[in-house]
TORSEDO-681047 format. One record per residue (C-alpha): residue number from 1; residue in three letters; x, y, z. Coordinates in Angstrom, 3 decimals, always signed. Example, Ala and Ser with C-alpha at 12.3 -4.5 7.8 and 13.67 -1.06 7.14 Angstrom:
! residues 2
SITE;1;ALA;+12.300;-4.500;+7.800
SITE;2;SER;+13.670;-1.060;+7.140
END
This chain:
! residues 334
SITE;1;UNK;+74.372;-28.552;-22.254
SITE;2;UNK;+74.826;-30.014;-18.323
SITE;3;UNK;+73.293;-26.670;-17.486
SITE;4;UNK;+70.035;-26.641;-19.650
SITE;5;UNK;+69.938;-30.844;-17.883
SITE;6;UNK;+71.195;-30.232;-14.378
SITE;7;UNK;+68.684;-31.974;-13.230
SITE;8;UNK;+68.472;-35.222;-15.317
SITE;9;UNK;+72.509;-35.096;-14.761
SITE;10;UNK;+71.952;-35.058;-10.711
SITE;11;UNK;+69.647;-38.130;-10.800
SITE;12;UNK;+71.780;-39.759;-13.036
SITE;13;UNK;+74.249;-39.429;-10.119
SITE;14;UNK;+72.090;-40.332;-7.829
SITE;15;UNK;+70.776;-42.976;-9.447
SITE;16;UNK;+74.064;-45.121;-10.658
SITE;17;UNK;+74.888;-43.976;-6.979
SITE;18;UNK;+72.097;-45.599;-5.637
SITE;19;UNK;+72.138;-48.874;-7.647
SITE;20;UNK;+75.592;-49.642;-6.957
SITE;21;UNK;+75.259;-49.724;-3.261
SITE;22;UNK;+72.218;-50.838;-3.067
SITE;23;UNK;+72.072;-54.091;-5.979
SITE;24;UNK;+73.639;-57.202;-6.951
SITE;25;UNK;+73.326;-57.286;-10.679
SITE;26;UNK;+74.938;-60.986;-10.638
SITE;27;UNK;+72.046;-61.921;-8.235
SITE;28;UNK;+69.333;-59.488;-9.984
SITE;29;UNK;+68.298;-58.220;-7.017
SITE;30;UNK;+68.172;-54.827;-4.553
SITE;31;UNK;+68.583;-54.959;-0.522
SITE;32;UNK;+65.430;-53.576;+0.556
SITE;33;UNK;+62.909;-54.926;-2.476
SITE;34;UNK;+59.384;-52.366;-3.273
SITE;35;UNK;+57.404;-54.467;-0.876
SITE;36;UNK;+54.181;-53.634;+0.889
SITE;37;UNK;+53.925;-49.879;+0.923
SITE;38;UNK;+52.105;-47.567;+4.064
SITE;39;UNK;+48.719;-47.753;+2.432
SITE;40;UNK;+48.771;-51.826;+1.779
SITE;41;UNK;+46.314;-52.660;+4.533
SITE;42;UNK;+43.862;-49.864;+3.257
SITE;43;UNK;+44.086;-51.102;-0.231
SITE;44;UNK;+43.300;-54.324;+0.351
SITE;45;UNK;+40.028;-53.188;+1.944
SITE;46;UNK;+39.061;-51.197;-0.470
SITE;47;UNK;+39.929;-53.559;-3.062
SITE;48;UNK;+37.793;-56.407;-1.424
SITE;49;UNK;+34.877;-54.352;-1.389
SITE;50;UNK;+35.366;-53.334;-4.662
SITE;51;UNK;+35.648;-56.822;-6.207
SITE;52;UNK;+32.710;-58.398;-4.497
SITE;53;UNK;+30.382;-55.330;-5.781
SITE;54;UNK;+31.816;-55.840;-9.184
SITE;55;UNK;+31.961;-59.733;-8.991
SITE;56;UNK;+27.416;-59.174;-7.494
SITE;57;UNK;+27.221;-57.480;-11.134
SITE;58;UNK;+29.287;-59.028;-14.013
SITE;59;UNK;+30.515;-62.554;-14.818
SITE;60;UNK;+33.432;-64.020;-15.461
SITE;61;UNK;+36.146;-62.988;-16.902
SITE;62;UNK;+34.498;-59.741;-17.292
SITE;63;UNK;+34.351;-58.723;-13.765
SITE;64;UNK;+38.019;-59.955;-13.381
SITE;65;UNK;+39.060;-57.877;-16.335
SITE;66;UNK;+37.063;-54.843;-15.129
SITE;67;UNK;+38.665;-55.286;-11.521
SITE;68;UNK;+41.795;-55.136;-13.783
SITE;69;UNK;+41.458;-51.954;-15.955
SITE;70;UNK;+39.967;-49.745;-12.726
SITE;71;UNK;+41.738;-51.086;-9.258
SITE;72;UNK;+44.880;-53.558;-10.979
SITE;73;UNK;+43.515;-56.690;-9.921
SITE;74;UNK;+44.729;-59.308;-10.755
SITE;75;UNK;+42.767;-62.059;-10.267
SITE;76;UNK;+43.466;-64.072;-13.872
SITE;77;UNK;+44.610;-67.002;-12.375
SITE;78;UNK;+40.843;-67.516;-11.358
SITE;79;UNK;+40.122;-67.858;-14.975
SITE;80;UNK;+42.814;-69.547;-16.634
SITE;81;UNK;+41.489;-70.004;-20.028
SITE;82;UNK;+40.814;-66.260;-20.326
SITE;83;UNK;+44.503;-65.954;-18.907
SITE;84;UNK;+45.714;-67.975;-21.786
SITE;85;UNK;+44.018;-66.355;-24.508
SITE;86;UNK;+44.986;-62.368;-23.426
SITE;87;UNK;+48.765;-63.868;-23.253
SITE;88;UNK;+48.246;-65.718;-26.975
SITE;89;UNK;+46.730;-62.757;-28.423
SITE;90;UNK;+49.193;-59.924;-26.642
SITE;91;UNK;+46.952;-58.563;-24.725
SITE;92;UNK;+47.461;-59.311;-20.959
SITE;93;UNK;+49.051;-55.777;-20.800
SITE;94;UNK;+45.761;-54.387;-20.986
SITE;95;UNK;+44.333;-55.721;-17.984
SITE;96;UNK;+46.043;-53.953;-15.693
SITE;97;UNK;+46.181;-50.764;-14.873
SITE;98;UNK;+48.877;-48.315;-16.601
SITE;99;UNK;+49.985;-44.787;-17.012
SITE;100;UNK;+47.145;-44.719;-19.607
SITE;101;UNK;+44.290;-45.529;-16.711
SITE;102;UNK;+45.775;-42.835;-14.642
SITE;103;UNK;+45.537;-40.329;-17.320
SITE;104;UNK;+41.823;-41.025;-17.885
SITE;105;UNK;+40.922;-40.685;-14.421
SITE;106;UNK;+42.847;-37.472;-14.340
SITE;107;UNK;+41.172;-36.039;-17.555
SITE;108;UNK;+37.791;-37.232;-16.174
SITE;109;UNK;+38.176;-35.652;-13.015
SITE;110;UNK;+39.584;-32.027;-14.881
SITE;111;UNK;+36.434;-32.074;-17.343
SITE;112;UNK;+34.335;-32.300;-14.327
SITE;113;UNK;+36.221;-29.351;-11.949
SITE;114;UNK;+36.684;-27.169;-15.233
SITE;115;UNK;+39.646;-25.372;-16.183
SITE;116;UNK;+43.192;-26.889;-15.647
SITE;117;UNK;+44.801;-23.843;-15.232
SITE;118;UNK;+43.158;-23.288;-12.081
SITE;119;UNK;+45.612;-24.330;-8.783
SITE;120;UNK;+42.917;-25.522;-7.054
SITE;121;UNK;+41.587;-27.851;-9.473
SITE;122;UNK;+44.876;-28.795;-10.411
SITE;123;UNK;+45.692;-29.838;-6.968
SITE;124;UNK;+42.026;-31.581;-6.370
SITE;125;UNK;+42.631;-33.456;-9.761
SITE;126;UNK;+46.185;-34.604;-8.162
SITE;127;UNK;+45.287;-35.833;-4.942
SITE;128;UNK;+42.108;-37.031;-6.182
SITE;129;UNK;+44.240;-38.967;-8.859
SITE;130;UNK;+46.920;-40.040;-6.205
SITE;131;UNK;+44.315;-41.751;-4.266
SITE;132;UNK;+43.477;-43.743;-7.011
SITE;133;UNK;+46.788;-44.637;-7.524
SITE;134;UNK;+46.934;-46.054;-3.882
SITE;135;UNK;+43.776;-47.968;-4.440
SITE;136;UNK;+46.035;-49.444;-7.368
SITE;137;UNK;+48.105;-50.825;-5.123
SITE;138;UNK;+50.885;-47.838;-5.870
SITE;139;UNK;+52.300;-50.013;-9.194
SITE;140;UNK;+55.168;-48.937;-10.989
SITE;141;UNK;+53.331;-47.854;-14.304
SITE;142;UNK;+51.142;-46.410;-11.964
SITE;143;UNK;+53.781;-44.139;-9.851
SITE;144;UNK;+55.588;-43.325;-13.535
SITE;145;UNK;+52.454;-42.102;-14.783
SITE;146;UNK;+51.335;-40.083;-11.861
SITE;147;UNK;+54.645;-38.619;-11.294
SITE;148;UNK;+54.835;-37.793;-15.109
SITE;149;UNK;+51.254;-36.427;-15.227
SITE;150;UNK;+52.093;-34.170;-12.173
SITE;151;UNK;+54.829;-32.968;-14.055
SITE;152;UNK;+53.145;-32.216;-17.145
SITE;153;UNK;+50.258;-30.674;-15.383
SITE;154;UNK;+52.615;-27.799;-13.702
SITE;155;UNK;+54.261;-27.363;-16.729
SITE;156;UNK;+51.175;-26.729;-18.480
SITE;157;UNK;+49.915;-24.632;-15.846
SITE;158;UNK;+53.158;-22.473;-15.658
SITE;159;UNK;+53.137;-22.487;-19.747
SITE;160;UNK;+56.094;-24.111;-20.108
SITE;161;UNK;+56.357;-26.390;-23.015
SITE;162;UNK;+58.390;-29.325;-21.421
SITE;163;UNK;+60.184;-32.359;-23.611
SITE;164;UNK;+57.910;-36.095;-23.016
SITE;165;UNK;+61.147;-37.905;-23.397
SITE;166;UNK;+62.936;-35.904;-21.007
SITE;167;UNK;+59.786;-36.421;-18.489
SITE;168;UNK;+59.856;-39.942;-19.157
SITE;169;UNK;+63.832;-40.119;-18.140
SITE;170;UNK;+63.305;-38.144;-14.966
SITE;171;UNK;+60.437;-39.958;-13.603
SITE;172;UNK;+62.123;-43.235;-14.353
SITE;173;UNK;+65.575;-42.075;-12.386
SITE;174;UNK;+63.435;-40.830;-9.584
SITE;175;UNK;+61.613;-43.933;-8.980
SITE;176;UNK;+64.926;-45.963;-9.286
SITE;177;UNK;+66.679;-43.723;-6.592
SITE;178;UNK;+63.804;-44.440;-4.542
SITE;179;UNK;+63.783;-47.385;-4.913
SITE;180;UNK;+66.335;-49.537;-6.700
SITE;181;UNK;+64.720;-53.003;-7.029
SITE;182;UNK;+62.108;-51.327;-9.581
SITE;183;UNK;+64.979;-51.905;-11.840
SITE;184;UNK;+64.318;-55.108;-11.737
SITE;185;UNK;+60.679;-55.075;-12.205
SITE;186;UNK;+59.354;-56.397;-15.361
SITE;187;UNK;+55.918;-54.182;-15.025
SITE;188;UNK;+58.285;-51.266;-14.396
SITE;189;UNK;+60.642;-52.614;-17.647
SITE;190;UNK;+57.528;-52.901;-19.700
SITE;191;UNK;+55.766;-50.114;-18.732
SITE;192;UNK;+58.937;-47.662;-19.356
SITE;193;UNK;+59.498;-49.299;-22.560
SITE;194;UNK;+56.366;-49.077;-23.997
SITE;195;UNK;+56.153;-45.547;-23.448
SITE;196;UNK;+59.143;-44.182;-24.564
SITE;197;UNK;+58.458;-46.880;-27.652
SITE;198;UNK;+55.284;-44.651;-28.301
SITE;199;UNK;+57.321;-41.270;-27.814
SITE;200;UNK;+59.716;-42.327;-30.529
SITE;201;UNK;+58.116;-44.059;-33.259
SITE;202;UNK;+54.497;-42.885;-33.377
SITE;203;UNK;+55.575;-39.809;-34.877
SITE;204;UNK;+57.585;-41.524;-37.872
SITE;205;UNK;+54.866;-43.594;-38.533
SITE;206;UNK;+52.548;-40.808;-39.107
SITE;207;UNK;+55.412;-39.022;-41.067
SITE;208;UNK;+56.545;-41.980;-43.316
SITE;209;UNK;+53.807;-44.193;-43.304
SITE;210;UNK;+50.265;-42.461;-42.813
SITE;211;UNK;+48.232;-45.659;-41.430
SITE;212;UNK;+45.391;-44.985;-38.641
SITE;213;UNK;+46.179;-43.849;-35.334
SITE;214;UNK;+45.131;-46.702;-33.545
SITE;215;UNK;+46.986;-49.471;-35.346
SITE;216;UNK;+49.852;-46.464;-35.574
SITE;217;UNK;+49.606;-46.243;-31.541
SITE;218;UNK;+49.829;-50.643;-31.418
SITE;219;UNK;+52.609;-51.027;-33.661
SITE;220;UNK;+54.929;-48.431;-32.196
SITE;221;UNK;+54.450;-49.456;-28.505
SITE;222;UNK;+55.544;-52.980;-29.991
SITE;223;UNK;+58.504;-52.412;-31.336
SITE;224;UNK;+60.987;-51.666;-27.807
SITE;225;UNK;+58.227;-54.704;-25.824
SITE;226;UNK;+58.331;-57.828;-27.889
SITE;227;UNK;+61.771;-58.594;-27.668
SITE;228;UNK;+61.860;-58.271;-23.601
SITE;229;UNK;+58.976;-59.994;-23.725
SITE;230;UNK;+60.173;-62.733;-25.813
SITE;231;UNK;+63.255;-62.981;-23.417
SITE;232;UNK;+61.537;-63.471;-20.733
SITE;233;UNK;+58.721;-65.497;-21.563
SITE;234;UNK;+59.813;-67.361;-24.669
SITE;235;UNK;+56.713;-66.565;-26.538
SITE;236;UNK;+55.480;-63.877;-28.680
SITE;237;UNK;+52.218;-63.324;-30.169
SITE;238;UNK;+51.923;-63.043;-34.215
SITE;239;UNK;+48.698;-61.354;-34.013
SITE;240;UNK;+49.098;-59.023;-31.144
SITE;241;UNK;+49.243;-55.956;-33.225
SITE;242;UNK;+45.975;-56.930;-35.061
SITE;243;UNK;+43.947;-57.853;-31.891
SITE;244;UNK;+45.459;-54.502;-29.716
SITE;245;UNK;+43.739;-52.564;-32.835
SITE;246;UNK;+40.795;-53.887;-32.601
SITE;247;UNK;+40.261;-53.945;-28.614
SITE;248;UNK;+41.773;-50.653;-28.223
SITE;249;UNK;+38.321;-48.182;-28.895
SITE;250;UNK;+37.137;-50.347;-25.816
SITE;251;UNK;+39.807;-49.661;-22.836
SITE;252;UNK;+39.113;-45.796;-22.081
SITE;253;UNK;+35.320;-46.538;-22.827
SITE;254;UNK;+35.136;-49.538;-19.857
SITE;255;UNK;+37.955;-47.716;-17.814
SITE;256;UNK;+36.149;-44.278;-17.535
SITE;257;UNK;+33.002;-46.192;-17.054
SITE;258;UNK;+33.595;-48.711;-14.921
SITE;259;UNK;+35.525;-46.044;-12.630
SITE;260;UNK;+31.946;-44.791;-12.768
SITE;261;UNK;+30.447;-48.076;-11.527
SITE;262;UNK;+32.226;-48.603;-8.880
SITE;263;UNK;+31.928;-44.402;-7.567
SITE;264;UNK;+28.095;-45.125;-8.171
SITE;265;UNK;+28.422;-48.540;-6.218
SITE;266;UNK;+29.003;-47.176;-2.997
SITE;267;UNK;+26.389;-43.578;-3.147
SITE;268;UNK;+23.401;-45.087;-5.365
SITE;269;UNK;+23.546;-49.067;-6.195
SITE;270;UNK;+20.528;-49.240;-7.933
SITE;271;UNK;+21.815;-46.719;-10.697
SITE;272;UNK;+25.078;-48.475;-10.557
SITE;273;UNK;+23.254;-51.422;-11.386
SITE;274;UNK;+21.146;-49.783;-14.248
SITE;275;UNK;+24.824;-48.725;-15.885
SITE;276;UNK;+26.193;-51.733;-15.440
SITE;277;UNK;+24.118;-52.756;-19.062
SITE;278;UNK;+26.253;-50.279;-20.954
SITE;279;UNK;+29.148;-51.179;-19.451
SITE;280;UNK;+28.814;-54.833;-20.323
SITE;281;UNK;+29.069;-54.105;-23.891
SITE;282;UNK;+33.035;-53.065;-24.474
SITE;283;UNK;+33.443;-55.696;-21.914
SITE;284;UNK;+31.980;-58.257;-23.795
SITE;285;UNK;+33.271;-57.163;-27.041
SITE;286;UNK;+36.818;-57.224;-25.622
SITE;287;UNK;+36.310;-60.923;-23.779
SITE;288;UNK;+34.724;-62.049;-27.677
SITE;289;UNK;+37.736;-60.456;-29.337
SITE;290;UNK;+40.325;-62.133;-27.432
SITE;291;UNK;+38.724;-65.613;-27.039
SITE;292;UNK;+38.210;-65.573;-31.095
SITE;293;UNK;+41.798;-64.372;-31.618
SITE;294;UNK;+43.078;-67.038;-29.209
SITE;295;UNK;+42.286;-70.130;-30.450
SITE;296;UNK;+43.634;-69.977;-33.436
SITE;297;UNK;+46.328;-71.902;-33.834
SITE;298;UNK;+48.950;-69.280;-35.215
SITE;299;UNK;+48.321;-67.112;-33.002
SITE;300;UNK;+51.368;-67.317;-30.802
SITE;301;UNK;+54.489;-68.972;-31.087
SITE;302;UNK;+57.444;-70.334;-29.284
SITE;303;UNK;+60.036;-67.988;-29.677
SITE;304;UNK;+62.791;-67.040;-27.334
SITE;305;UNK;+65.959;-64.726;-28.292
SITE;306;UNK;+69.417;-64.326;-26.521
SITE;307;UNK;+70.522;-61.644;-24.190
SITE;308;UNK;+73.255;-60.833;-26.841
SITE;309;UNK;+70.429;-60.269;-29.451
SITE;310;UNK;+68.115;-58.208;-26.987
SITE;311;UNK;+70.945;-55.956;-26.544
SITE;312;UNK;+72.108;-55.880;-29.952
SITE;313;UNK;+68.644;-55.243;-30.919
SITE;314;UNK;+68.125;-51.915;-28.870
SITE;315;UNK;+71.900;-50.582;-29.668
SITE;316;UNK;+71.100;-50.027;-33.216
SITE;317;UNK;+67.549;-49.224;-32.576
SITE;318;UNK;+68.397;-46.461;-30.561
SITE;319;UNK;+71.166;-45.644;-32.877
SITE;320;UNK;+68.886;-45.671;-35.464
SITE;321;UNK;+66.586;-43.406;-33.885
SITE;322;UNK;+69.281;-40.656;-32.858
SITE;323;UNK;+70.565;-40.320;-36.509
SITE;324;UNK;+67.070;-39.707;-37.529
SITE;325;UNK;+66.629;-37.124;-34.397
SITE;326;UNK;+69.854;-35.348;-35.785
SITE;327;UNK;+68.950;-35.592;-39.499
SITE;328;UNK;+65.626;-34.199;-38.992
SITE;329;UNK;+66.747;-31.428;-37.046
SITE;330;UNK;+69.265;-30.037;-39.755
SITE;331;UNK;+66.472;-30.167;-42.415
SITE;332;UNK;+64.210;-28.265;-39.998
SITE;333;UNK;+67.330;-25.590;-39.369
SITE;334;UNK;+68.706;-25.477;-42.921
END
């Protein structure tokens, strides 16, 4: 068993290793915090231009949650109101941008090359892909999703068949041994939690339950977030599930085109500004959905739970979930 995980075993090492010289859990923090990376001052160019072409275009809060899905803007603050509503409704998440972003961009840029097992598409998708990640601003969902996709894509292109949860774990360790204050980092918490959330429970909701994908994909993401979120923030949104649903058809549709946009923005502005129109409209929808959603007056709630509980919680979930792993397997062996 160490053998056929030697490698998740070393960063384990490494990582515990790295954590305990390196953080204060009493104080919650890391000597040597992420801070601005080698590419900050080139991001923050590129991001400026980027925003005022955008901002020349669309109105707000559109162009701030366009900025959001493509670069990882954040600019809500600006609009307060639409700040409110994506945090009543559960949907702040969305305007930023996540493993999920990077894995559009990377499909998008494959169907365009060709064939993925070709090296030198592979590599052109990767880089290509990487420097969108540093236009990001080099996030932590970001990083965790390029590192997994990278890791995926060899496997794929070597044929190996390689375990998501397993990915998951290593790119997690590896970003932690780089750095150790991403342990600490709520987008990094969230972002690791919702994903391995997905990789557990989407599958027994299509086995046990049968419901649509989409509301299958919202529900299981939920179920490892809401109580960190409700921790931390003391709120939790009743409708979140609902809303996610119905907004969901809408984020690859503005993400792939509004990466688009802004490629078109800089070579041929006039066309840019011709697809703009079709752009606006899972913009709009989304911005409608969210402000409709948010004013009701259920639609969030004051809710905060213990550290015992959040603990508690996530024991016997994952319990749970490993006496299902095992019980499945034996009826799949018997």
């Amino acid at each position: 068993m160490i053998k056929n995980n030697f490698l998740l075993v070393v960063l384990i090492v490494l990582t515990a290793s790295r954590l305990l010289w390196s953080c204060d859990f009493k104080a919650m923090e890391c000597r040597g915090g992420v801070g601005d990376n080698f590419f900050s001052k080139y991001t923050a160019s590129v991001q400026k231009f980027i925003s005022s072409q955008v901002r020349k275009v669309f109105p707000s809060p559109h162009s701030e949650l366009l900025l959001g899905l493509t670069i990882g803007l954040n600019d809500l603050k600006k609009v307060s109101r639409f700040n409110d509503v994506l945090q009543f409704t559960g949907t702040v998440h969305v305007v930023v941008v996540s493993g999920y972003n990077i894995n559009l961009v990377f499909n998008l840029i494959i169907s365009i090359l060709g064939s993925k097992y070709k090296l030198k598409n592979l590599i052109t998708a990767q880089v290509i892909t990487f420097i969108y990640a540093v236009i990001c601003g080099l996030g932590a969902p970001v990083i965790r999703a390029w590192i997994m996709g990278s890791i995926v894509s060899w496997g794929i292109y070597y044929g190996r068949k390689l375990e998501a949860i397993r990915i998951l774990f290593v790119a997690a360790l590896f970003m932690v041994a780089a750095v150790p204050s991403f342990v600490f980092s709520l987008s990094f918490q969230l972002s690791f939690l919702a994903t391995l959330s997905l990789m557990m429970f989407s599958g027994i909701f299509v086995d046990r339950i049968g419901i649509l994908d989409d509301f299958k994909t919202t529900i299981s993401a939920q179920i490892l977030v809401w109580p960190l979120i409700s921790y931390k923030f003391g709120r939790i949104s009743l409708i979140s599930p609902i809303v996610n649903w119905l907004v969901l058809w809408t984020i690859p549709l503005a993400t792939v085109l509004g990466f688009i946009f802004i490629l078109l923005t800089a070579v041929w502005p006039y066309f840019s500004f011709l697809s703009s129109f079709i752009l606006y409209l899972p913009l709009d929808f989304f911005v409608k959905t969210v402000y409709f959603f948010g004013n009701l007056p259920f639609a969030s709630i004051s809710f905060k739970i213990s550290l015992s509980f959040l603990l508690t919680y996530y024991f016997i979930l994952f319990g749970g979930y490993l006496w299902y792993v095992i019980v499945r397997y034996k009826n799949e062996n018997v």
